[in-house]
One Martini backbone bead per residue (centre of mass of N, CA, C, O) as a GRO file, in nm:
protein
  110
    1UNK     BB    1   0.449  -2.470   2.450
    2UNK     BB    2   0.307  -2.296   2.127
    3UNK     BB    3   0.230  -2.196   1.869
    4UNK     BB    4   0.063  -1.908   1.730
    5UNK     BB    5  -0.226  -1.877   1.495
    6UNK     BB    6  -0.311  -1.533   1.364
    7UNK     BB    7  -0.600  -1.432   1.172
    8UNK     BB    8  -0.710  -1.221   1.332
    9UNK     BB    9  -0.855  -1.013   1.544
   10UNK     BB   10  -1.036  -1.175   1.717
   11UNK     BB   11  -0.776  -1.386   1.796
   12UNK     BB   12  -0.610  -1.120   1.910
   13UNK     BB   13  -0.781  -1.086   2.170
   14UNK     BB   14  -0.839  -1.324   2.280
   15UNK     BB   15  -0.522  -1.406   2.344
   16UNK     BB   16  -0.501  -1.105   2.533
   17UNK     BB   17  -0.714  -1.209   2.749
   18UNK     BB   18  -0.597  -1.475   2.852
   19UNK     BB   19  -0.330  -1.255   2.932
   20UNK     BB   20  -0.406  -0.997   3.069
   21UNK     BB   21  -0.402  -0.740   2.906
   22UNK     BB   22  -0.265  -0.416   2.857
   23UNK     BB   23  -0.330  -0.269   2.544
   24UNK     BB   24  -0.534  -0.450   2.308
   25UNK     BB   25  -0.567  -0.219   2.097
   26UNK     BB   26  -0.271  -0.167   2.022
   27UNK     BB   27  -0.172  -0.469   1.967
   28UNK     BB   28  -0.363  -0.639   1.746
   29UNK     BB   29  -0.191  -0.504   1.511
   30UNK     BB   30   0.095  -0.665   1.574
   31UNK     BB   31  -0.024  -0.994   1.527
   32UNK     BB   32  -0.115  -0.938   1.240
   33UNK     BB   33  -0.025  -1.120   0.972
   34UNK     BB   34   0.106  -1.019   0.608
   35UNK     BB   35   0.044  -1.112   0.299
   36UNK     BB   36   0.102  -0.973  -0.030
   37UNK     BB   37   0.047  -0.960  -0.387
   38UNK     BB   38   0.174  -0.858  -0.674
   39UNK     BB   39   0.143  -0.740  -1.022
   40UNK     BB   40   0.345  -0.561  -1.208
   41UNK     BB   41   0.492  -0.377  -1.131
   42UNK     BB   42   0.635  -0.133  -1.119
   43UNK     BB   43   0.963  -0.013  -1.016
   44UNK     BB   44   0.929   0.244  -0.886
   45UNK     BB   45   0.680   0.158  -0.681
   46UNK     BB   46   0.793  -0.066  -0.572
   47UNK     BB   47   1.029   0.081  -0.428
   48UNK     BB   48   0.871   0.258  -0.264
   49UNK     BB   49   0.762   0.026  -0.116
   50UNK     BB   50   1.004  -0.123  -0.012
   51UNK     BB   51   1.093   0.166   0.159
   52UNK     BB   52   0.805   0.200   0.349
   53UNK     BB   53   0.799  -0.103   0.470
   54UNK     BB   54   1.097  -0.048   0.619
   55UNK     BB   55   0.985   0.167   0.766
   56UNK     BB   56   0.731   0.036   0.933
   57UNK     BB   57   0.900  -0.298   0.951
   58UNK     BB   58   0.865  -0.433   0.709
   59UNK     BB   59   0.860  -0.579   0.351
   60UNK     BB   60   0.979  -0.598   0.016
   61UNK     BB   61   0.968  -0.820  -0.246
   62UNK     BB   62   1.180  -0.781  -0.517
   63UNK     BB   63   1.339  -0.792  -0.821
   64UNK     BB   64   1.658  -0.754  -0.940
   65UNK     BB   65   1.558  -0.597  -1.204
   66UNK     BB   66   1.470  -0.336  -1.049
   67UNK     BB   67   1.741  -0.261  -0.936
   68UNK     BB   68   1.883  -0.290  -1.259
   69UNK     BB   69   1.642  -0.173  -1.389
   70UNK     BB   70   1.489   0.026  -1.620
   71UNK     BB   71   1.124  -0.038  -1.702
   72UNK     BB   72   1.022  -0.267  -1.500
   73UNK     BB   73   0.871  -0.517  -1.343
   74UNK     BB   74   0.723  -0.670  -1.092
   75UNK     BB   75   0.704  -0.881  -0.823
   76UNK     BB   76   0.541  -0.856  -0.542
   77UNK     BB   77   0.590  -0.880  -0.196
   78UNK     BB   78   0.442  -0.837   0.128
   79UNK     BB   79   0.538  -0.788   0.494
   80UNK     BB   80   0.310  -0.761   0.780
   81UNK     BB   81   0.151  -0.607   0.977
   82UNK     BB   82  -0.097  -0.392   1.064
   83UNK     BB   83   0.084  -0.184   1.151
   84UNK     BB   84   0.281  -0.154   0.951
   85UNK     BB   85   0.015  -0.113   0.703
   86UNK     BB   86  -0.040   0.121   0.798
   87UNK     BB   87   0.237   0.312   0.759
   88UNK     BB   88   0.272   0.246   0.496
   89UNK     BB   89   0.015   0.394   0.386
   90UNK     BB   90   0.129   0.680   0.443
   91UNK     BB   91   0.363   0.669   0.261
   92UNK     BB   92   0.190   0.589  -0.020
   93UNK     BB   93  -0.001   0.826  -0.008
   94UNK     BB   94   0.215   1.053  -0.041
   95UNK     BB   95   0.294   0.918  -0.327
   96UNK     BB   96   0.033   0.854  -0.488
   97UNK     BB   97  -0.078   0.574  -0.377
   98UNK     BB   98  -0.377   0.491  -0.341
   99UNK     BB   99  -0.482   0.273  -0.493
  100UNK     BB  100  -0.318   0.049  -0.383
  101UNK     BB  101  -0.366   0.079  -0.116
  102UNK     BB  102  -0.657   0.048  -0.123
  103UNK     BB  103  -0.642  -0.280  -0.271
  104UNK     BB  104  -0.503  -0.397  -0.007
  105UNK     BB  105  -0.730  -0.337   0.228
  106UNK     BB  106  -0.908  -0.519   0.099
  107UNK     BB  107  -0.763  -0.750   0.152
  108UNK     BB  108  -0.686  -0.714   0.445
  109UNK     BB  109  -0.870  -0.847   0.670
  110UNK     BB  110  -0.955  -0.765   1.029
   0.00000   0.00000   0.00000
């Protein structure tokens, strides 16, 4: 038994055929987690991103003075698979926010 930390598309696919699976495609965006900073969020965006992001099931942890304060800033954690961060990202471009998903997208790469 060991723990296996897959940090690319590539280490989960070879590890996929390893235990010779089937649906390795659908698969490989569940396997590979991604963290992402961003500073200085409005608060209105940021909720909207942890809302986003709890409905696709990954998390985003922001200030607690965004849940109580408005027109605050906040530092966003972002945390999910990249199956998580497609849906994330349908969700925050539907709101308006491509710029955002557009440079997280950047930053997380396959």
């Amino acid at each position: 038994m060991k723990v296996l930390r897959i940090d690319n598309v590539q280490q989960a696919e070879e590890e996929l055929r390893k235990v010779k699976a089937e649906g390795i495609n659908k698969m490989v965006p569940k396997t590979v987690f991604r963290v992402v900073k961003i500073d200085s969020v409005p608060q209105e965006k940021a909720n909207i991103m942890k809302e986003e992001m709890l409905k696709a099931g990954g998390d985003v942890a922001i200030s607690v003075d965004a849940w109580n304060k408005k027109n605050v800033s906040t530092d966003v954690l972002i945390f999910g698979t990249l199956k998580q961060y497609e849906d994330f990202f349908d969700g925050i471009d539907s709101k308006g926010m491509l710029n955002i998903s557009s440079q997280i997208k950047n930053l997380i790469v396959y």
